[in-house]
C-alpha positions, 0 to 999 in steps of 0.5 A: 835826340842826336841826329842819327837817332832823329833821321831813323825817327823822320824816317818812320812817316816815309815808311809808313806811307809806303806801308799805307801804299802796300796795303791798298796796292793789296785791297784793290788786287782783292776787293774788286779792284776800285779804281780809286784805290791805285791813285791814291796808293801812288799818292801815298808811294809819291808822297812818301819818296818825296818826304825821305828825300827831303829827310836824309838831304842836307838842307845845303845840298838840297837846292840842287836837287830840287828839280828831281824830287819835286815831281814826287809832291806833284804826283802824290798830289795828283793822286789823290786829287784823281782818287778823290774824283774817281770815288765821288765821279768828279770829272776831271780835266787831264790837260789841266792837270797836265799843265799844271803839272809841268809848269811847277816843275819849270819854275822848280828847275829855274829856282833851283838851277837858274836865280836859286830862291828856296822862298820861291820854290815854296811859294812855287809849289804851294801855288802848283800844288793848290791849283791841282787840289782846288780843281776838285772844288766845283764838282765837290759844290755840286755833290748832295751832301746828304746824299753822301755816305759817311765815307765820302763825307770824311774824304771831303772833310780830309779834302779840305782840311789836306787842301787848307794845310798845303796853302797855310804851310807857306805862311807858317814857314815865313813866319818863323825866321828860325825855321826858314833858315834851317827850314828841314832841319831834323828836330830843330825845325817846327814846319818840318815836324809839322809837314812830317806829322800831318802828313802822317795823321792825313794819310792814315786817315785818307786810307782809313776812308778810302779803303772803308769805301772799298768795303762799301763798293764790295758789300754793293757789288755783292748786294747787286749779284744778289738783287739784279738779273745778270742779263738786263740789270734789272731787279730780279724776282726776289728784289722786286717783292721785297717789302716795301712799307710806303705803298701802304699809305702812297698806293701804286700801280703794278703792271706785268709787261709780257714780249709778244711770241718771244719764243719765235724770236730766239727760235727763228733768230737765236738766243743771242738776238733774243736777249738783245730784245730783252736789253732794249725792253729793260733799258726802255722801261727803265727809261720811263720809270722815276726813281720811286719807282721799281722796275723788275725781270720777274721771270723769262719775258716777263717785266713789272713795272711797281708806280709808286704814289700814281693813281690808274689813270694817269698811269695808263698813259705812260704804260701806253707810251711804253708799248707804243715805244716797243712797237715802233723800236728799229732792230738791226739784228732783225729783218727789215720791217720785222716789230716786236711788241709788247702785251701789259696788263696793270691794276692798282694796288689795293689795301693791305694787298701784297705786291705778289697778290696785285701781280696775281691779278695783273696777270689776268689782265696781261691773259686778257690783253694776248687774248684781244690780239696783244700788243694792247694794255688791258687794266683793271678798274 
């Protein structure tokens, strides 16, 4: 292959990763624009600019250089690092990042343009460069991995495949003197084709799970509109007495929460400080409830608590804990002194009885507790 042919075919990782780019610039402007899939574009657009330059310039001329395009590895790389940490909420720390960042390219500069050393500069941003992927590691040795989908299995397997390569790269490049002296020569040097091809085979795989995790995100983001209620964030109705086989064999209790005279209170005060009420009783249930539990809006003022696995009384307690909650909650919205509170009626769930059914009978006992001066929980033996 002579040496025009053999750049045009380097030149096919470049574009690719900018096609790679493109597409998931275009995912993210019509999925629900996730916030990951935009860093890690710029990673692959950084990335891309940074492998044409350093395609197309000589090696002898490239020194020189150096200072203006190293900063494309150092973004791609921060991209993806941030890409990575923003899917799997890792926090990051921009200072680091920061510093990292400027202090690569202060010594590029000084290696290029002062003592020119192209060894160091390898050594340089082999070093920089890991500093920035190896930030994600603590947050990565906290996450569940059985809890992980698929897709962020795989991105964490390309994190550390991609974070194994940029260490050992340097290591390969000087144990093979041909290759150091003409380290990007195209077709001659073997790190050059590899820095070319594992870039491409990670890229591609990068975005195959990232946008992959962008459908997930979608397909939830759907399954949300559809099971909660768009006010509280709560279950709604049809989520709420969806099947739920484990409360044949672990039982439950289910009680039906109702607002005391909430229809004075979007009459006298409106509607907006209604719902706001509304908000506090979901976020305080929610509070109180454990993530076996289910926790819904089944209809207007009315809320229902599904304990999974507790008998009544240890239940009675934390629903007590619950309307006392209510009673003594401060609203700035309101006048002073004013109190909201809440009437509950709970019964335990019987044998080869539906959700529907048990809520039936709570309801009596919500009757019961208005019937006794509300703001009390009645209960069912």
């Amino acid at each position: 292959m002579d040496a025009v042919a053999s750049l045009y075919f380097s030149l096919i990782v470049p574009v690719c990763l900018w096609l790679l780019a493109l597409v998931c610039a275009g995912v993210w402007w019509g999925m629900g624009r996730p916030a990951y899939l935009p860093w890690y574009a710029c990673a692959s657009f950084f990335g891309g600019i940074g492998l044409a330059a350093q395609t197309v310039i000589p090696a002898a001329d490239y020194a020189p250089m150096a200072p203006f395009l190293s900063p494309s590895y150092t973004l791609a790389i921060i991209g993806l690092t941030w890409a990575l940490a923003l899917r799997l909420k890792i926090v990051m720390s921009w200072r680091w990042t920061l510093v990292v960042g400027l202090l690569i390219e202060l010594l590029i500069v000084y290696f290029s343009w002062g003592r020119e050393s192209l060894s160091a500069r390898l050594v340089v941003m082999a070093l920089g460069l890991s500093a920035l992927l190896l930030q994600l590691l603590p947050g990565l040795l906290r996450l569940r991995w059985r809890a992980l989908s698929f897709v962020d299995r795989g991105l964490v397997c390309g994190y550390g495949v991609y974070t194994l390569f940029v260490i050992v790269r340097p290591v390969l490049l000087f144990s093979d003197p041909e290759s150091f002296g003409q380290p990007f020569a195209l077709g001659v040097s073997l790190i050059w084709l590899i820095t070319l091809y594992g870039s491409i085979i990670m890229g591609i795989g990068f975005t195959g799970f990232f946008l992959a995790a962008a459908g997930l995100d979608s397909v939830q983001q759907l399954r949300n509109e559809r099971d909660q209620d768009p006010l509280t964030g709560l279950l709604n109705r049809r989520a709420l007495l969806a099947p739920w086989p484990e409360l044949a064999t672990s039982g439950a209790v289910i009680a039906l929460c109702d607002l005391d005279h909430f229809k004075r209170i979007n009459d006298t005060w409106g509607h907006p400080t209604g719902d706001a009420v509304l908000q506090t009783l979901a976020a305080l249930l929610t509070a109180n409830v454990r993530p076996s539990d289910r926790v819904g809006r089944y209809g207007g003022e009315e809320f229902v608590l599904v304990l999974h696995g507790v008998t009544l009384t240890a239940a009675i307690s934390r629903l007590e804990f619950v309307r006392t909650q209510m009673e003594h909650t401060t609203w700035p919205t309101l006048p002073p002194g004013t109190s909201v509170t809440l009437s509950l009626g709970a019964v335990e769930l019987r044998p080869q009885e539906t959700l529907e059914e048990a809520i039936a009978r709570a309801d009596v006992q919500l009757y019961a507790a208005k019937q006794g001066g509300r703001n009390r929980l009645c209960w069912q033996e």
